[in-house]
N, C-alpha and C positions, 0 to 999 in steps of 0.2 A: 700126205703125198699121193696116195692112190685114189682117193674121190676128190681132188683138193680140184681137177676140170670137169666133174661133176659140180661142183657146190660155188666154184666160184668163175668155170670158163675160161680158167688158167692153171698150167701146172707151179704148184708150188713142189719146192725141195729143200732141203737143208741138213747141215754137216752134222751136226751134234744138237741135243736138247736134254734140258735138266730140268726137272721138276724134284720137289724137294716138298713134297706134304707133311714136311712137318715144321719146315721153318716158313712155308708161305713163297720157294722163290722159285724163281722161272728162270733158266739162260737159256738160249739159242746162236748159235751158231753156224755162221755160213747159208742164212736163209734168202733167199730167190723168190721171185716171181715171176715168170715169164711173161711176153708179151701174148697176146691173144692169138693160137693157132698158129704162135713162130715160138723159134730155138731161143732168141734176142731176149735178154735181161731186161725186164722191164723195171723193178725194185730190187734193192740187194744191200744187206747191213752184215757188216762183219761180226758185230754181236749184240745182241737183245737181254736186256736183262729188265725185270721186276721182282718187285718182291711187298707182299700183305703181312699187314699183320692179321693174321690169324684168328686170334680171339675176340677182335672185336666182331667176326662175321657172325659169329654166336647171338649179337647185337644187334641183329641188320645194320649193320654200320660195316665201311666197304674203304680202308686205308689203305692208299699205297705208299708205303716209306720211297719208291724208286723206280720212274722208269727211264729207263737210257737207252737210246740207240747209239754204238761207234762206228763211224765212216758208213754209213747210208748213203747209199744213190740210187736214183732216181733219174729217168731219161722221160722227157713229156715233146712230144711230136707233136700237133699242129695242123692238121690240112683242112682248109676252109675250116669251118663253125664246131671240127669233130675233132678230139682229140683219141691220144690210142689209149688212155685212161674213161674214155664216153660210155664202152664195154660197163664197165663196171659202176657206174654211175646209173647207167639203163637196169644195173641186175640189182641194186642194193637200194636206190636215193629215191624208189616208189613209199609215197607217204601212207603210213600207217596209223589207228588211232592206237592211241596209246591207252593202254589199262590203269584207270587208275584201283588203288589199292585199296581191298575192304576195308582200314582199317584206317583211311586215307592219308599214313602218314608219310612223310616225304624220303624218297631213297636219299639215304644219307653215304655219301662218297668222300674220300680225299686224298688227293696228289699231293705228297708233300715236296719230290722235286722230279722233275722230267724235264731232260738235257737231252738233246741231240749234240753230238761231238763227230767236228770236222765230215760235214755229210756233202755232197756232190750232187747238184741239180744241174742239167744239161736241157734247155728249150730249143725246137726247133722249130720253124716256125715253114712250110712248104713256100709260101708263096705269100712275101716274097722268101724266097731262098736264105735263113740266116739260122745261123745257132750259138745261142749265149750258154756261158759257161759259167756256174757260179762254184766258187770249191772253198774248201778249210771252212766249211757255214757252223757254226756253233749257238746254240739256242737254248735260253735257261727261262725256268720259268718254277717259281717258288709257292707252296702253299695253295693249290688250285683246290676249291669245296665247291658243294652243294652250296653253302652259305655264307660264301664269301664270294661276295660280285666283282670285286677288284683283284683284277689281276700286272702282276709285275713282268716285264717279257725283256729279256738284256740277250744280247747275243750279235754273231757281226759275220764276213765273208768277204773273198778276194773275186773278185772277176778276172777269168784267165784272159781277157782281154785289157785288162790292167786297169786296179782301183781297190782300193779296201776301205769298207764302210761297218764301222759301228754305232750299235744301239741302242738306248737304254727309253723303255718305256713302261704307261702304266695305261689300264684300259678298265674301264666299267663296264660292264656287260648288262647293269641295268639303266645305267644313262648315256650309255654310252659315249662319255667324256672320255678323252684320252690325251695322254701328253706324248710328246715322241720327244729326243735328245740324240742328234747324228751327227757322226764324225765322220766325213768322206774324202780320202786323202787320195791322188794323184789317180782320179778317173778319167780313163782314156774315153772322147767321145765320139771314136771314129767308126765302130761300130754300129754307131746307130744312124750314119750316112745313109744303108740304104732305105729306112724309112722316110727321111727326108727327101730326098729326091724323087718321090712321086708327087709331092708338093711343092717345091721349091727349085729353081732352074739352078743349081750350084754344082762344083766339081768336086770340091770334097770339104772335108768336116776332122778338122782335126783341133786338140789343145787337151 
């Protein structure tokens, strides 16, 4: 919290944190991040947990049994080409080369489940003037390695503007072959009137 707008240009804060060096886990609690140079929540998860297994780090080998975020939100703004997340993009997303290893053998990682539960994304977008509401988002994703290029991704969400769509897909990340499988029930598409009508002479968009 005290260099955290030194190091990142944003104040970060939060309620409680747990480390636990001997079983490998991590909680956090009540953690924030401010918008850039404002009061205004830019990120906020009610609780963060991971957790390593330990002994394999002994191995250069890097497991994580669990990471989860519950009720995350996220608010993403929009004006012309820049968003309020561009900040951090300009401080982090400079390409680096990467070192490879004297020994050149490959960092070995593994996720074995990482869930986001019930998280809240808010777009707005300046111009034109509109803002989508995504909530209840739920995101599973099983067995994520080093050397395993297929990944399984299930998960679903309500738009407070009415509609609820579920998931279930799989993705290759060296061929990138993917299948999707979606359930989209009683989407309202009045919301997205005012995009159309810069292109189309109509009065309104409903069903």
């Amino acid at each position: 919290e005290k260099y955290s707008v030194e190091y990142t240009g944003r104040q970060v804060k939060m309620d409680k944190l747990w480390i636990n060096l001997f079983t490998g886990s991590v909680s956090c609690k009540g953690f924030k991040i401010y918008e850039a140079k404002g009061d205004k929540v830019f990120f906020q998860t009610d609780k963060f947990y991971a957790h390593m297994i330990l002994r394999k780090v002994l191995a250069s080998e890097y497991e994580l049994t669990d990471i989860k975020f519950t009720k995350p939100q996220v608010t993403f703004i929009q004006t012309g080409n820049r968003f309020n997340f561009s900040d951090l993009v300009d401080r982090f997303a400079t390409p680096k080369v990467a070192s490879v290893p004297a020994d050149n053998k490959p960092f070995k990682w593994h996720v074995d489940n990482f869930d986001i539960d019930s998280a809240t994304i808010v777009y707005t977008n300046t111009n034109p003037l509109n803002t989508i509401t995504i909530q209840n988002c739920s995101v599973s994703i099983p067995n994520m390695a080093w050397d395993n290029p297929a990944y399984s991704i299930n998960g679903g969400f309500d738009l407070a503007s009415g509609g609820s769509f579920k998931a279930q897909s799989s993705f290759n990340k060296n061929t990138l072959l993917y299948t999707l499988q979606l359930d989209i029930d009683r989407f309202n598409i009045q919301p997205w009137y005012i995009y159309l009508k810069d292109y189309m002479r109509v009065h309104s968009l409903d069903g």
